[in-house]
N, C-alpha and C positions, 0 to 999 in steps of 0.2 A: 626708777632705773633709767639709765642714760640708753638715747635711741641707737638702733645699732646704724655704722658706716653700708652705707647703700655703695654697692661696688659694681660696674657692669660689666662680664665678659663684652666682649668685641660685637655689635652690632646691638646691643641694647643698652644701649645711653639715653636716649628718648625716654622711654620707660622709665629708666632710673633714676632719669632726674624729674621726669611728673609727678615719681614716688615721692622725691625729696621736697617738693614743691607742693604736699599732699599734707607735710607733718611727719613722713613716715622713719625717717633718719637724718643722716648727715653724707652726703656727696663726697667718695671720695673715687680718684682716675685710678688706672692700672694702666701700666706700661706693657703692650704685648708687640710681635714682631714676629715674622720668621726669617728664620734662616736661610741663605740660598739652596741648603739642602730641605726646608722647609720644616726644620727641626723649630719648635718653639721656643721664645726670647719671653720673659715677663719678670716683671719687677713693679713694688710697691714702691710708688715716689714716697710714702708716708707708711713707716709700720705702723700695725692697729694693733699696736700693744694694750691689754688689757681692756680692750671695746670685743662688744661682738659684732659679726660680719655678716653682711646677708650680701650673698654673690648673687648678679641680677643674670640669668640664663635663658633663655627660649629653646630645647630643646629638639626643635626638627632639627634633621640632618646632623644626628648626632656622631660620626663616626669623624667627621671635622673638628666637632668642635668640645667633644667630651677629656681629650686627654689635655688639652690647657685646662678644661674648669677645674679638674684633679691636680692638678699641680696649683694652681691659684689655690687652691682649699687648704692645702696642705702645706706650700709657703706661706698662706697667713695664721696656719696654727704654729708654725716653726719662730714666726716674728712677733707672737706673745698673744695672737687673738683671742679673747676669751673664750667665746662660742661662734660656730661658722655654720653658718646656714645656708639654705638655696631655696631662692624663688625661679623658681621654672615654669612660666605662664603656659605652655607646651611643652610634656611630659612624652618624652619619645621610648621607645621600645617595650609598648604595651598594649603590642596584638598579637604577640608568639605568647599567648597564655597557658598553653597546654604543647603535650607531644603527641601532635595526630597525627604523623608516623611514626616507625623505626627510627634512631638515631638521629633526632632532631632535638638542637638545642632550644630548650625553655628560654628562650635568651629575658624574657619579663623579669624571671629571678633572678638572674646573674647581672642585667641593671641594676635591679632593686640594692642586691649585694655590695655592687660595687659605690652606689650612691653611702650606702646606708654606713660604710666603712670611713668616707671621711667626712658627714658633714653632721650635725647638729640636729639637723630639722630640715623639713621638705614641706614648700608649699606651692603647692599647682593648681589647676584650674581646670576642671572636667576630664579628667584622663579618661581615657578608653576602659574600663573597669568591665568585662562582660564576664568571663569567669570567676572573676574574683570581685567579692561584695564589697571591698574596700583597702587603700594602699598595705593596710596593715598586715595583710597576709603576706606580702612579700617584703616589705621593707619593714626592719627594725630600728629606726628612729621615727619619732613624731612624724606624720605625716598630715600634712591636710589637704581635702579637695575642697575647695573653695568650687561656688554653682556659679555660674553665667546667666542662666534661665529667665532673672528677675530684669537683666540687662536687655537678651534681647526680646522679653516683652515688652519693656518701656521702648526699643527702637519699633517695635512693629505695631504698638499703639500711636506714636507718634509719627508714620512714615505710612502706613496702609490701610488703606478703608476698607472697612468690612473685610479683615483677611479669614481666609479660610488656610488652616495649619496642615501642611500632608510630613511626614514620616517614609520617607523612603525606603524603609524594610524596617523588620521588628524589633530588633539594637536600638532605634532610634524613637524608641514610642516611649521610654523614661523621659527624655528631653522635651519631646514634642506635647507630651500631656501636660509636664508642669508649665511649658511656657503656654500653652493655650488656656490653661486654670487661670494664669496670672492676666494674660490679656482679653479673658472673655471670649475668648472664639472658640467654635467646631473645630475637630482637626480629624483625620482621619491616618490610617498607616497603609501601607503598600506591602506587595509579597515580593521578596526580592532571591533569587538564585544564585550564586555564586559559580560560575561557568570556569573561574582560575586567578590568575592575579590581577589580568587586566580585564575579564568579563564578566559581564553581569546581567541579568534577565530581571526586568521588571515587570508585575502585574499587576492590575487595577481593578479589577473585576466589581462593578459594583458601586464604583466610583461617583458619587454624584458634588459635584460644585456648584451651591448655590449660584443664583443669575447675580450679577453684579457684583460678586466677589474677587478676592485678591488674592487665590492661591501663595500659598509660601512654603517652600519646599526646606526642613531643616535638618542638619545633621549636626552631631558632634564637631566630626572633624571631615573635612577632605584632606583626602589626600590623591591617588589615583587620582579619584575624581569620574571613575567609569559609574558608579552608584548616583551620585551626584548628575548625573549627566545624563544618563538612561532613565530618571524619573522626569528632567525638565523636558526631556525629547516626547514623553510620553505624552506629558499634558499638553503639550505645545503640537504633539499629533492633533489633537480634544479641541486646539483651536484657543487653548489659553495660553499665558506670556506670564510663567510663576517667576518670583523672587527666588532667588536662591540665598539661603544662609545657615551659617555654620561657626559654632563658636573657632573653632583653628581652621584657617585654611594654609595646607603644606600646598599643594599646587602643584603637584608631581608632575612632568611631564606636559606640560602646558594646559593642565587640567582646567583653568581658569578662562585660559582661550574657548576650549572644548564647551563649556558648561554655556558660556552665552551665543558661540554658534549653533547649540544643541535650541536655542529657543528663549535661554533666562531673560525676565523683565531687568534684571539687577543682580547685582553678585554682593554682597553684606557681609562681613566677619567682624571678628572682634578680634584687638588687637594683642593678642596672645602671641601672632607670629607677623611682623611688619609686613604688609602688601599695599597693593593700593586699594584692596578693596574693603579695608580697615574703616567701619563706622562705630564703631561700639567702644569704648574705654574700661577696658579693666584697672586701669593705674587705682581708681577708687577703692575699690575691691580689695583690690591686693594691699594697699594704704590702710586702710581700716585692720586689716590681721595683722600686721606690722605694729601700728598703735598700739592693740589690745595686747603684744605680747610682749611691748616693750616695757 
């Protein structure tokens, strides 16, 4: 089967062409712009007539950047695309999992929906998944999560002596026990309170870090970054200087600033969402599920 055209909304070119550089398709540009009323401009220098398409997306700050990828999907099925897919390394709107009030929108399904109406196939990378066991409950095409875990064990085998793994609340002990299985170390989890959007109450009770160790504080994802930030200030009270990492860092609000004035030895992600604190390469990762389904 012919590899499909690697195509990148607007800010993942990088990606798209490491992809391409990996085996995993064929490179092609898309023409975008706006408008002075800031209305969208996009056009296919080259129709992908009869190829399938995998549109290369990072999904933070999705209220920018969702209604071009919908029109890109849907002008490339109009100019003869066989199949249109998305790789979305960060998978946004998948913490409104439930309605825990009155009259609040599940907005997780009504992403899911609107994803699952034009594309093919969905492949991401650690989504936020806490109510729900897997994409498959809310989205009706193929869906995969690809793991990060095996990645950032081989950075914190290669990067930290003797780390000792902490889990900044309990969401975060699937992540934190596979990656400490995969790299030999202790890890421990944290009690953490949810105070509103932007606070958060960390506790340790119990707490002990081997002498000469290299705490590592890890999450899925930051974003706030108040959780992120209230477990380094913690340790960093303790008189330790933890790593901080996390497979997506959104970096809300200068979260990133926060998090190493709060005490971090190091700030780590993996490049799901471009920053500068980008150590980790998924382009592999996401290369290899491209091959195998090509």
């Amino acid at each position: 089967m012919t590899a499909p055209l690697i195509i990148p909304m607007p800010g993942n070119e990088t990606l798209a062409r490491n992809l391409c550089a990996l085996g995993a398709g064929e490179f092609r540009e898309l023409d975008t712009r706006a408008f002075p009323d800031r209305e969208t401009y996009l056009r296919f220098p080259q129709a992908p007539s009869g190829r399938s398409v995998a549109l290369i997306a990072t999904l933070a700050d999705p209220n920018e950047k969702f209604l071009p990828l919908l029109f890109a999907a849907r002008t490339a099925r109009e100019l003869g695309a066989r199949r249109v897919g998305l790789v979305a390394p960060y998978l946004g709107y998948m913490r409104q999992d439930a309605r825990f009030h009155p009259g609040e929108a599940v907005t997780s399904r009504h992403f899911a929906s609107l994803i699952s109406a034009d594309f093919d196939w969905l492949f991401t990378i650690d989504p936020h998944l806490h109510r729900y066991r897997a994409l498959e409950e809310i989205y009706t095409i193929p869906a995969r999560a690809l793991h990060a875990a095996p990645l950032l064990a081989a950075w914190i085998g290669a990067h930290a002596a003797k780390p000792f793994l902490i889990g900044p609340d309990v969401e975060s002990e699937q992540w934190v026990s596979q990656i400490a299985k995969a790299c030999g170390a202790d890890y421990r989890v944290l009690r953490k309170a949810r105070l509103g959007d932007r606070a958060v109450r960390i506790a340790a009770e119990d707490l002990h870090i081997p002498e000469g160790a290299q705490p590592v504080v890890i999450d899925d994802v930051i974003s706030s970054g108040h959780t992120m930030e209230e477990a380094v200030r913690l340790l960093a009270i303790r008189g330790q200087k933890p790593l901080a990492l996390a497979v997506h860092g959104v970096f809300a609000e200068n979260a990133d600033a926060r998090i190493m004035a709060a005490g971090a030895a190091g700030l780590v992600t993996a490049n799901t969402i471009a920053h500068s604190s980008n150590r980790i390469d998924v382009a592999p990762l996401l290369a290899a599920e491209l091959a195998a389904m090509a």
